[in-house]
N, C-alpha and C positions, 0 to 999 in steps of 0.2 A: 412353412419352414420351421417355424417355433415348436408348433406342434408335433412335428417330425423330431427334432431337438430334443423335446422332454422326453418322447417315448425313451429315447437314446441316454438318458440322465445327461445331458450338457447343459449349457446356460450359455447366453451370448452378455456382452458387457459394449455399452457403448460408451465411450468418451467422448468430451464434448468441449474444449478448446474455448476462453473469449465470449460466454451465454451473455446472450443480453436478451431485451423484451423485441425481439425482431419477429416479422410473420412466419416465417420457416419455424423458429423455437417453438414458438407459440402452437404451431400448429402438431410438429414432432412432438412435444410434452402432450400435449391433448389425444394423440395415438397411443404414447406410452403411459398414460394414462387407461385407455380401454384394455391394454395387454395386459396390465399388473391385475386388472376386476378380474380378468378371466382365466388369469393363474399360468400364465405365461413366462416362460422361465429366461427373463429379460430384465437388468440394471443398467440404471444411469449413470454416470458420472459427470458433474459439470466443473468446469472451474470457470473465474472472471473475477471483477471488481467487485469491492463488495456492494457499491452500489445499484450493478445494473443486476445483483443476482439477487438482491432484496426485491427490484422493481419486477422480476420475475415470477417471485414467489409471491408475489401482492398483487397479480394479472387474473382478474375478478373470475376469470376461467381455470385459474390453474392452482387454488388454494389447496389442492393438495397438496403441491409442493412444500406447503409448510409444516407439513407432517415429517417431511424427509430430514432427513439428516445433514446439519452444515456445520462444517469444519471450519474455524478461520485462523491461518496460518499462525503462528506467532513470530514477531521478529527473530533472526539469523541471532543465534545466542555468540556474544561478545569473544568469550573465548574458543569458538570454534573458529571466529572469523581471524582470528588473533593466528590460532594455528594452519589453519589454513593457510593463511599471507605467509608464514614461517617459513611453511613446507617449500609453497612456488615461488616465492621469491629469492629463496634461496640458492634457487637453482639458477636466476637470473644474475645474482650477486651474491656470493659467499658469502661477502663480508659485509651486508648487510646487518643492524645493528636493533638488539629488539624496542631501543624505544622507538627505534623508525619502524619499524612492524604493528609496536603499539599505538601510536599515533594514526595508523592507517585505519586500524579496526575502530579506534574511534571514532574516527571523520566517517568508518560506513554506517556507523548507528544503525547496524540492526538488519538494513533494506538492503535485501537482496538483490534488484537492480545496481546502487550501490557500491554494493560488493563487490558484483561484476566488473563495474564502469571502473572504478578505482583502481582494482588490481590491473584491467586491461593497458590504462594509462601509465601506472606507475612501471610494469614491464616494457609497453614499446617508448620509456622515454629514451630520450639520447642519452642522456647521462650515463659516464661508464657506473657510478657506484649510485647506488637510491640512498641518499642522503633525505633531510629536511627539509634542504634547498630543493629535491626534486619534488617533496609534496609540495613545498610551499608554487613551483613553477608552476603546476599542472592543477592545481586547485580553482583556477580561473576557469580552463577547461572542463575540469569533474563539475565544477557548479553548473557550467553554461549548459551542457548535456541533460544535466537531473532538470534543469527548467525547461527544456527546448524536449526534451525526450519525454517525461513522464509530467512534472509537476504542471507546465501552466493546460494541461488537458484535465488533470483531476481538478485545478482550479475553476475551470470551463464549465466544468459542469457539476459544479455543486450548485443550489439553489443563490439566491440574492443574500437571502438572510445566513446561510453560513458562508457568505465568500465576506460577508459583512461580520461575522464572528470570529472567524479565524485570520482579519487584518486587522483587528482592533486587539485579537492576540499580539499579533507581532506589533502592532505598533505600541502597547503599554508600557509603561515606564519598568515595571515589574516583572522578571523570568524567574522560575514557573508564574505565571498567571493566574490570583483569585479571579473565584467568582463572583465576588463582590464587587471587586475592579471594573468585568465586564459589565455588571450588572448595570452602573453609575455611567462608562462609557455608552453603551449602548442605549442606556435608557429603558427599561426594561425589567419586569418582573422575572421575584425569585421561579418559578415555575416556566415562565419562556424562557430563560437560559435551560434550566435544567434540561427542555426538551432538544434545542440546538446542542447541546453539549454530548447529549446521547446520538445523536443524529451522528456529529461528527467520530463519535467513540466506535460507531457502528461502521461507520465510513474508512478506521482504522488512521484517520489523520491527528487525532489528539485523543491522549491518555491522560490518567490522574497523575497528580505530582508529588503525594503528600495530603493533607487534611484540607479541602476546599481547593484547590490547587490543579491548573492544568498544564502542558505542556505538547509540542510537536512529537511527532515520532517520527518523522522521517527527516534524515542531514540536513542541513540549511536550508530548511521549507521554509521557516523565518526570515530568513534574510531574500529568500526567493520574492516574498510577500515584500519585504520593502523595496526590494530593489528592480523591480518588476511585476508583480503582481497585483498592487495597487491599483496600479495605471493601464492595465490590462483589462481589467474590470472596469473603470473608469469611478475608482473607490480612492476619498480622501477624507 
């Protein structure tokens, strides 16, 4: 069929939803592999975590893929998210007020999920007007969702040693976080941080804060970590 395709100048494009290192992927990469040698007029597209799409491209069969091309998202830029809440909430409540708009975009830090979850809440709440009082209400809810929906899964499955770096983040006395701090907590050479810290960088869960300096990136992933996360791991 491909064959027939090129004659005709087209190209098929497949998308690929959620890749992780499963026998089906593994197997589908290793065919689209033989089409790209034979000039086959056939592209990938994958999206996923960035974890399981490292563990992909590091599948002792399929180091091609590290040749390919990886995009990694950047967080939901602040003032889009700012105008965006503008626009629909507006429509939920006129008289909606922009530092309660403002407020909102900040609590989504970035994460898309988020964004989503937030706005979803702040429009079905009961409240006739979205006040402060209504973020302050549903803030209980937005956090229980981001730990029960996304976070304590990306917590799951990180390794020991960063679910052990990224609590001894939240638990330091100091936000943003040196790496000197961690270094003395955890006990631990300048070079083993360094390589946990890229780990996590790559994972998208902590970014630089400043000169030596780290910090979360996603909404109260911090507070997740204390107030749950810990003891979920069975990490104290």
């Amino acid at each position: 069929m491909l064959k027939i395709l090129d004659k005709n100048n087209q190209k098929v494009l497949v998308m690929i939803d959620e890749a992780q290192e499963v026998t089906g992927m593994v197997e589908l990469a290793s065919v689209y592999q033989v089409m790209i040698s034979e000039g086959l007029p056939i592209s990938i597209i994958m999206t996923g975590l960035p974890k399981n799409v490292q563990e992909l491209q590091n599948n002792h069969v399929l180091t091609f893929l590290l040749r390919s091309g990886r995009i990694s998202p950047s967080p939901l830029n602040y003032y889009d998210i700012r105008a965006q809440y503008q626009q629909a909430l507006k429509v939920r409540d006129p008289e909606i007020s922009p530092e309660v708009v403002r407020r909102a975009a900040l609590l989504s830090d970035g994460y898309a999920y988020a964004f989503q979850l937030l706005g979803y809440l702040l429009w079905e709440s009961p409240d006739k007007h979205i006040t402060m009082k209504t973020i302050d209400s549903i803030q209980p809810e937005y956090q229980a969702q981001l730990s029960r929906n996304a976070y304590s899964k990306m917590l799951e499955e990180l390794s020991i040693m960063d679910q052990q770096f990224v609590i001894t983040m939240a638990k330091a006395s100091e936000y943003p976080v040196s790496t000197s701090c961690l270094r003395t907590k955890l006990k631990k050479k300048p070079g083993y941080i360094g390589m946990y810290r890229r780990r996590l960088m790559d994972s998208q869960l902590i970014t630089p804060a400043g000169y030596g300096k780290l910090k979360f990136t996603l909404p109260l992933f911090k507070q997740f970590l204390l107030d749950d996360g810990q003891y979920l791991v069975n990490y104290s």
